[in-house]
BAVO-911016 format. One record per residue: residue in one letter; x, y, z of N, C-alpha, C in turn. Coordinates in Angstrom, 2 decimals, padded with zeros to 5 digits. Layout:
// residues N
A	X	Y	Z	X	Y	Z	X	Y	Z
...
***
This chain:
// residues 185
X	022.06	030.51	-005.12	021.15	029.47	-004.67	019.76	029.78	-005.23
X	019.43	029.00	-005.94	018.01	029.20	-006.34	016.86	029.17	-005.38
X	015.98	030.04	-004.90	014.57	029.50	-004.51	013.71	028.89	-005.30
X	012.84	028.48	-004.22	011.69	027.67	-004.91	010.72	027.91	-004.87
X	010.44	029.49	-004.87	009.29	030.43	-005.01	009.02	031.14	-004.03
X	007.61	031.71	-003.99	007.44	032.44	-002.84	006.22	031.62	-002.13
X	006.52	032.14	-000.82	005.43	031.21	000.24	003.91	032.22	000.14
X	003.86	033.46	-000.67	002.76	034.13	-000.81	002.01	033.48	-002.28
X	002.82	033.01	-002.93	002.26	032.40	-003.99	003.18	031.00	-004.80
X	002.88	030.00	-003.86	003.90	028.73	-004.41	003.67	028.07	-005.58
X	004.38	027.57	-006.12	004.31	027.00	-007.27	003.60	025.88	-007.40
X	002.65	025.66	-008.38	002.07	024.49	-009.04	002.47	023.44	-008.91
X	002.23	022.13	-008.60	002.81	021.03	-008.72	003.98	020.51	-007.96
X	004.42	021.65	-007.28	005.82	021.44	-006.75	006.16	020.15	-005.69
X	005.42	019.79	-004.99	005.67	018.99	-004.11	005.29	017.64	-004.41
X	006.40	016.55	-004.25	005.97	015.39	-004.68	006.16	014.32	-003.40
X	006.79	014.61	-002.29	006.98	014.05	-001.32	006.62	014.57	000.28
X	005.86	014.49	001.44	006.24	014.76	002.45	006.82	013.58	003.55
X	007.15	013.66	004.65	007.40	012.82	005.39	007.93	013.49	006.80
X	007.79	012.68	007.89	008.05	012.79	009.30	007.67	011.50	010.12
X	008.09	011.81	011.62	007.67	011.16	012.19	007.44	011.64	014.04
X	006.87	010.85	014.60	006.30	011.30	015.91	006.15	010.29	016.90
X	006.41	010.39	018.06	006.02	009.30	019.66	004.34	009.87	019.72
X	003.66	008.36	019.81	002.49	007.95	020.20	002.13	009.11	021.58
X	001.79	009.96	021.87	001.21	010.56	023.27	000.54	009.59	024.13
X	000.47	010.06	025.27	-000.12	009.21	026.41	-001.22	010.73	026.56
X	-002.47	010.19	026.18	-003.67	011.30	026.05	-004.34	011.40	028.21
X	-003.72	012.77	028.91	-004.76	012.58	029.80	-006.09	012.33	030.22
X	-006.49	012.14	031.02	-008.09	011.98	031.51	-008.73	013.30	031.21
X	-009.88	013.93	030.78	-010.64	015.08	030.50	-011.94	014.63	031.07
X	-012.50	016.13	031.73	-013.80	015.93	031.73	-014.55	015.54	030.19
X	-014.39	016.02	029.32	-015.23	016.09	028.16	-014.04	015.00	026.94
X	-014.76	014.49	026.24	-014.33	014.09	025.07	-013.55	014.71	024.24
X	-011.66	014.30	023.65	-011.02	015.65	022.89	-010.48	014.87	022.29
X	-009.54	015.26	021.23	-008.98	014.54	020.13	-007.78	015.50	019.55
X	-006.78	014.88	018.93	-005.63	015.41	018.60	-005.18	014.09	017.26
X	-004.64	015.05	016.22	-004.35	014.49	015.38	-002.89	014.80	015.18
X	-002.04	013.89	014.10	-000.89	014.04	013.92	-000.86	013.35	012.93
X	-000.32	014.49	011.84	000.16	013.92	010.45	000.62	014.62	009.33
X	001.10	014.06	008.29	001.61	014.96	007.40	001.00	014.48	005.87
X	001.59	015.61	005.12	000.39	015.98	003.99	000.98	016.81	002.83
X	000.32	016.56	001.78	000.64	017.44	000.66	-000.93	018.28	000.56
X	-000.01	019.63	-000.21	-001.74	020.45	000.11	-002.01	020.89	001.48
X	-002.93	021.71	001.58	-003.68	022.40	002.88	-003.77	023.54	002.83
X	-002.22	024.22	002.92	-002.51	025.89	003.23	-002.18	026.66	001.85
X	-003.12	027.11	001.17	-003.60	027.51	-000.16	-003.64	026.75	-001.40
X	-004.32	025.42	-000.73	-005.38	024.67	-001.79	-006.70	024.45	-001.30
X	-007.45	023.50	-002.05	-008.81	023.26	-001.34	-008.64	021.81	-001.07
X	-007.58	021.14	-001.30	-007.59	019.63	-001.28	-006.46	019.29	000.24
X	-006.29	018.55	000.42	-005.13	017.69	001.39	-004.94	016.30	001.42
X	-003.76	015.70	000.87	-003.41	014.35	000.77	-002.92	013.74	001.93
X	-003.23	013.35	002.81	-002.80	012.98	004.15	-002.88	012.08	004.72
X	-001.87	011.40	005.60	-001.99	010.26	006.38	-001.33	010.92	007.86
X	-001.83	009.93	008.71	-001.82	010.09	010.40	-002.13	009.66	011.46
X	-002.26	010.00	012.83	-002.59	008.70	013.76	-003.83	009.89	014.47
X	-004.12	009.47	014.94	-005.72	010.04	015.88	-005.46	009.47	017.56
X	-005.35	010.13	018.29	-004.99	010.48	019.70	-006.18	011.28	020.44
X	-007.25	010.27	021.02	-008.32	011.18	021.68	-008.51	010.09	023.15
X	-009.44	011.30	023.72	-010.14	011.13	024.82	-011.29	010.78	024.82
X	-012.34	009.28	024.77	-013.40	008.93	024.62	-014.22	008.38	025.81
X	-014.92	008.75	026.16	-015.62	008.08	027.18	-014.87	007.26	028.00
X	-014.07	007.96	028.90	-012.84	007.90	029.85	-011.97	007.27	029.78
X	-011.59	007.02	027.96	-010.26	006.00	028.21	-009.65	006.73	026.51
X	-008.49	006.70	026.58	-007.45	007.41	025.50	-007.99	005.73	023.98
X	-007.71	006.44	023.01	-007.96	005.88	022.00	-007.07	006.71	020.61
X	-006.31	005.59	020.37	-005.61	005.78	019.12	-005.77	004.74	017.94
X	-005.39	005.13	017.12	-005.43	004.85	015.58	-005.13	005.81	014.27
X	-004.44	004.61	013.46	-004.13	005.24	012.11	-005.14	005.43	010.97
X	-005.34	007.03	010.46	-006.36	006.85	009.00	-005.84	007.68	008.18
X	-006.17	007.83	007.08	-005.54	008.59	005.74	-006.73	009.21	005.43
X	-006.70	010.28	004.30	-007.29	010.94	003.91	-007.19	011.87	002.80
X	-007.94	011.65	001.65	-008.21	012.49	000.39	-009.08	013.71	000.40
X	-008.63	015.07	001.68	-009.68	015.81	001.00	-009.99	016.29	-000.02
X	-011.17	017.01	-000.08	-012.31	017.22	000.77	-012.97	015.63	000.66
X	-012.53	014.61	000.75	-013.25	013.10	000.97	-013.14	012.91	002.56
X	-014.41	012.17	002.67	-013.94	011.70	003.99	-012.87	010.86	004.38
X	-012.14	010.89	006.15	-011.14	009.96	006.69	-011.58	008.81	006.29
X	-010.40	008.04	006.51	-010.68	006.32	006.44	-009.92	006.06	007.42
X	-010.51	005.05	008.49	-009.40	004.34	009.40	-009.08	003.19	008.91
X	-007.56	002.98	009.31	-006.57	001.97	008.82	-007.13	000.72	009.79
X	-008.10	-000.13	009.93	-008.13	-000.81	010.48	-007.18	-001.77	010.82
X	-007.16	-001.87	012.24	-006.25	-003.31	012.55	-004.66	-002.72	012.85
X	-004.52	-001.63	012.28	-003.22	-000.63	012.46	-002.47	-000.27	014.06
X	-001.60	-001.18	014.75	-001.12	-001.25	015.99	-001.21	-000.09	016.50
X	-001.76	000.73	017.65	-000.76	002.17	018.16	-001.09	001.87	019.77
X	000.06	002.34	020.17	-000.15	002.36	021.53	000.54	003.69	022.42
X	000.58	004.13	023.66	001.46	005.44	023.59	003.21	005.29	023.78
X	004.05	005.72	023.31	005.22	005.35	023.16	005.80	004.92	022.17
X	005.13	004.55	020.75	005.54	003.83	019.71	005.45	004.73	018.71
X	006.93	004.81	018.39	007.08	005.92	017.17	006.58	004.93	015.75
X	005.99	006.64	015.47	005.46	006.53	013.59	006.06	007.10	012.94
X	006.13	006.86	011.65	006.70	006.99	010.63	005.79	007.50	009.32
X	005.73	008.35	008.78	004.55	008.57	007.94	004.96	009.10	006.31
X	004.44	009.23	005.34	004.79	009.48	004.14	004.14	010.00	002.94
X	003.58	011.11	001.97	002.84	010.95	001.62	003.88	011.31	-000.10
X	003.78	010.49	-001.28	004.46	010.42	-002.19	003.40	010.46	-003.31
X	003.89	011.76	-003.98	002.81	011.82	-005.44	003.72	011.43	-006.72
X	003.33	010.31	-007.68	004.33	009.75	-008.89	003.17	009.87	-010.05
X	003.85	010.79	-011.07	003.01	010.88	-011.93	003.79	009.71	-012.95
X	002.37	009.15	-013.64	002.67	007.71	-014.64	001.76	008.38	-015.93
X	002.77	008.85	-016.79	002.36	009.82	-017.71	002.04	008.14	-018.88
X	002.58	007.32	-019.06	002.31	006.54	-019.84	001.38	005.02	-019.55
X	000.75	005.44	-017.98	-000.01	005.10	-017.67	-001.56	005.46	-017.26
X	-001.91	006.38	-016.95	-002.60	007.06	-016.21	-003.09	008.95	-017.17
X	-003.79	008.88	-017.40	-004.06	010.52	-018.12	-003.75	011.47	-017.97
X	-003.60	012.42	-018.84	-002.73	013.64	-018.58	-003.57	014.57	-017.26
X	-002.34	015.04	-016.19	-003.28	015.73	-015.14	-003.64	014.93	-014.30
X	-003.51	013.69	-014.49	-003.78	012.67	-012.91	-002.86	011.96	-012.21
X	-002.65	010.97	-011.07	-001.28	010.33	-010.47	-001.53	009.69	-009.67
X	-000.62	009.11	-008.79	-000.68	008.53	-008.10	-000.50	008.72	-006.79
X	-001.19	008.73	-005.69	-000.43	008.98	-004.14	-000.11	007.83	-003.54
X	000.65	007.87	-003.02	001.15	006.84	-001.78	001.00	007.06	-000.94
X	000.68	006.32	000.10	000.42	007.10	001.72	000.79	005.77	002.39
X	001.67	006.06	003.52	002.31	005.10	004.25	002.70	005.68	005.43
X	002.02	004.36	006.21	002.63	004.79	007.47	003.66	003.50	008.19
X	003.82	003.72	009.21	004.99	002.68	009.98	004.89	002.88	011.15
X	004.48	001.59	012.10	004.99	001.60	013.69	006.27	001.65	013.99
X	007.23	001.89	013.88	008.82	001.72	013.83	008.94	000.86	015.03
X	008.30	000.98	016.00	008.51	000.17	017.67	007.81	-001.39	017.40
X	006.62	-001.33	017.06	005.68	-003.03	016.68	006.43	-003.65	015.26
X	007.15	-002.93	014.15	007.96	-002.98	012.91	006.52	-003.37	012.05
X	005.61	-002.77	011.99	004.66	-003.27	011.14	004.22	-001.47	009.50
X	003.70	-001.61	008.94	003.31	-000.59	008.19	002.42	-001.11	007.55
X	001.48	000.24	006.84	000.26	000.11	005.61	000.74	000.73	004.73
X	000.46	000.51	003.55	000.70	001.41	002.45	-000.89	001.80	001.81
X	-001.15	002.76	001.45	-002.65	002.97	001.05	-002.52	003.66	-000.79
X	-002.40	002.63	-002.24	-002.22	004.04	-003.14	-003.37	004.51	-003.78
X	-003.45	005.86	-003.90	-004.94	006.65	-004.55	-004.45	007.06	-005.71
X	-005.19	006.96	-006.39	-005.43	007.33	-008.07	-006.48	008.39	-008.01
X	-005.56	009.58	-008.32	-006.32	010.88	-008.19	-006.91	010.59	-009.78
X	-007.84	011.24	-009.74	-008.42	011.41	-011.81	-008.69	012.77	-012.04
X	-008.40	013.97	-011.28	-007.99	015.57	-011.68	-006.46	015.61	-010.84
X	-005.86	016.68	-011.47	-004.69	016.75	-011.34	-004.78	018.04	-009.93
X	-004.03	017.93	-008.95	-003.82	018.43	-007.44	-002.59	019.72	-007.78
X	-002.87	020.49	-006.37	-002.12	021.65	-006.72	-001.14	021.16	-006.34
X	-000.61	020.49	-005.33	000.31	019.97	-004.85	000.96	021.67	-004.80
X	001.05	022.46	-003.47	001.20	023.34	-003.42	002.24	023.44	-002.05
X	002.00	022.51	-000.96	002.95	022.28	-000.11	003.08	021.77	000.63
X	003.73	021.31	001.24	004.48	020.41	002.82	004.07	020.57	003.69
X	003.22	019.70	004.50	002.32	020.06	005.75	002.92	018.72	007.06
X	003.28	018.89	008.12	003.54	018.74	009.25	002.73	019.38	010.27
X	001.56	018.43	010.26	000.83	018.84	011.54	000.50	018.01	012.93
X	000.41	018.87	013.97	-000.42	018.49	015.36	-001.79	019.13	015.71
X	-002.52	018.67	015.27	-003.75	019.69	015.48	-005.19	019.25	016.18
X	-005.83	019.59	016.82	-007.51	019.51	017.63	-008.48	019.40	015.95
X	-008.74	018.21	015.55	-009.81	018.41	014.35	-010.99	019.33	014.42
X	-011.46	019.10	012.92	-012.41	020.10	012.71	-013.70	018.79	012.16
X	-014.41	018.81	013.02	-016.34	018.32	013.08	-017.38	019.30	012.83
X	-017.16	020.34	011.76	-018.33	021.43	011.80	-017.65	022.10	012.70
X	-016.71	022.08	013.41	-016.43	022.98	014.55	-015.13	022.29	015.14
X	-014.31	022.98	015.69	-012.97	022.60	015.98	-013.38	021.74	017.78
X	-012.69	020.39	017.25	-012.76	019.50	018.36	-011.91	020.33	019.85
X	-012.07	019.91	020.91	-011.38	019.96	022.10	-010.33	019.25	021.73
X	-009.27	019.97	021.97	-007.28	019.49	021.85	-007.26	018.17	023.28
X	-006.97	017.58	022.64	-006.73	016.24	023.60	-005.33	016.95	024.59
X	-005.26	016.58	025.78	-003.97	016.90	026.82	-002.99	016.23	026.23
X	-002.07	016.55	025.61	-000.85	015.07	025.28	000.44	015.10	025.91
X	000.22	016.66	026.54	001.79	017.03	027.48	002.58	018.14	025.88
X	003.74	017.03	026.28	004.94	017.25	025.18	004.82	016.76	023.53
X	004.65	017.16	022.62	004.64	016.09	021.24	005.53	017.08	020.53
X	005.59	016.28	019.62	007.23	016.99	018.58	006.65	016.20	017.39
X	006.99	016.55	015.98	007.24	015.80	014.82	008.37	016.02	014.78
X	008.91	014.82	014.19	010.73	015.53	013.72	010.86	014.12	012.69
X	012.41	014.33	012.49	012.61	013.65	010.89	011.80	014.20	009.62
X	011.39	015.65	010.20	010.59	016.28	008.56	011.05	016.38	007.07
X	011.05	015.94	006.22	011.67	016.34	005.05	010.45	016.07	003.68
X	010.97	016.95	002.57	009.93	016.68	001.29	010.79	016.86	000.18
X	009.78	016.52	-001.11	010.52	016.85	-001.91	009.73	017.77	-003.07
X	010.59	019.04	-003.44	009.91	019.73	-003.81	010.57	020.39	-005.31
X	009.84	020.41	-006.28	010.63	020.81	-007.77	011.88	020.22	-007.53
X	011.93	018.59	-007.57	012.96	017.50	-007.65	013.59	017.64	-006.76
X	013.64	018.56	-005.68	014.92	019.13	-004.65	014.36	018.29	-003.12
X	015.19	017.25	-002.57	014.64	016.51	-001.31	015.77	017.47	-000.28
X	015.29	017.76	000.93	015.19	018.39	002.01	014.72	018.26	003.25
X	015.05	019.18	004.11	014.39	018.83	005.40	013.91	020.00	005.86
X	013.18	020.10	006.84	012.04	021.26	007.01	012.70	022.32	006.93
X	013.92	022.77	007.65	014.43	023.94	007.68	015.62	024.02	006.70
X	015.60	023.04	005.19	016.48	023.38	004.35	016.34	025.08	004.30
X	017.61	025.85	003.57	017.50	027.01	003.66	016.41	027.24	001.92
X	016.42	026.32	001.28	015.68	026.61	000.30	014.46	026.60	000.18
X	013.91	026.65	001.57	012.19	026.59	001.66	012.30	027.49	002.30
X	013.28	028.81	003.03	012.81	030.06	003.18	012.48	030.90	002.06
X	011.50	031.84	002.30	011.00	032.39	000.81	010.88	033.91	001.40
X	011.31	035.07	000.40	011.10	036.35	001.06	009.72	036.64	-000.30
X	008.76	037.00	000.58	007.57	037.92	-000.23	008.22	038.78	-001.12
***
């Protein structure tokens, strides 16, 4: 069985697909203002960039607030305006890099970023035209308290799960715990 490198030093370019999906949280009441994100991504943990789409789950001035935005770091978020969420309504999310070698310059591509209410049946598709070429280094599935200069307060959400994880990586599509994304140092 071939690997597909090591997780101390992954390969270049490798990842051309992530995807998952997740139930909307029902965000408790907080004294203070908190926020919780959920999404998945190419890039993050040993690049400087992250290709990402996701939903935003916070606590605002005493009432829960959700919504979908994407994101090119180090660029700022964008919210998906107009994008349904409510708590209970599974998403669907995607982030797809296609290089168009006879379109587009050597070293640059295309992202796709898509998401899906699966419960309202609605989706966005968002595509970015990178113009330097990305490490595309790996598969990110996250739940996380953002970072504002400083790591936000974790919104209460109870229970949350991503599941349906899968990517695709040096042509090989999978799911989070294929055995070919274990890597020994």
């Amino acid at each position: 069985v071939a690997k597909l490198g090591s997780l101390s030093k992954p390969s270049l370019h490798a990842v051309t697909k992530v995807s998952g999906s997740w139930v909307v949280p029902t965000i408790q009441p907080a004294a203070v203002n908190t926020n919780c994100s959920i999404w998945v991504g190419i890039d993050g943990s040993g690049s400087s960039t992250v290709e990402q789409i996701g939903t935003e789950h916070d606590w605002l001035n005493g009432q829960q607030i959700h919504y979908a935005w994407w994101e090119m770091f180090p660029e700022g978020s964008n919210m998906i305006v107009g994008f349904p969420i409510a708590p209970g309504d599974n998403i669907s999310a995607s982030v797809t890099y296609v290089s168009l070698p006879s379109i587009l310059p050597a070293g640059t591509g295309l992202f796709i970023m898509m998401i899906t209410n699966d419960t309202k049946r609605v989706y966005s598709v968002i595509p970015y035209f990178s113009t330097v070429e990305l490490d595309r280094v790996c598969a990110e599935w996250i739940l996380e308290a953002p970072w504002l200069n400083t790591t936000l307060p974790l919104s209460n959400f109870g229970n949350a799960q991503i599941f349906n994880c899968s990517a695709v990586m040096t042509n090989i599509f999978g799911s989070i715990n294929n055995t070919l994304w274990v890597h020994e140092n």
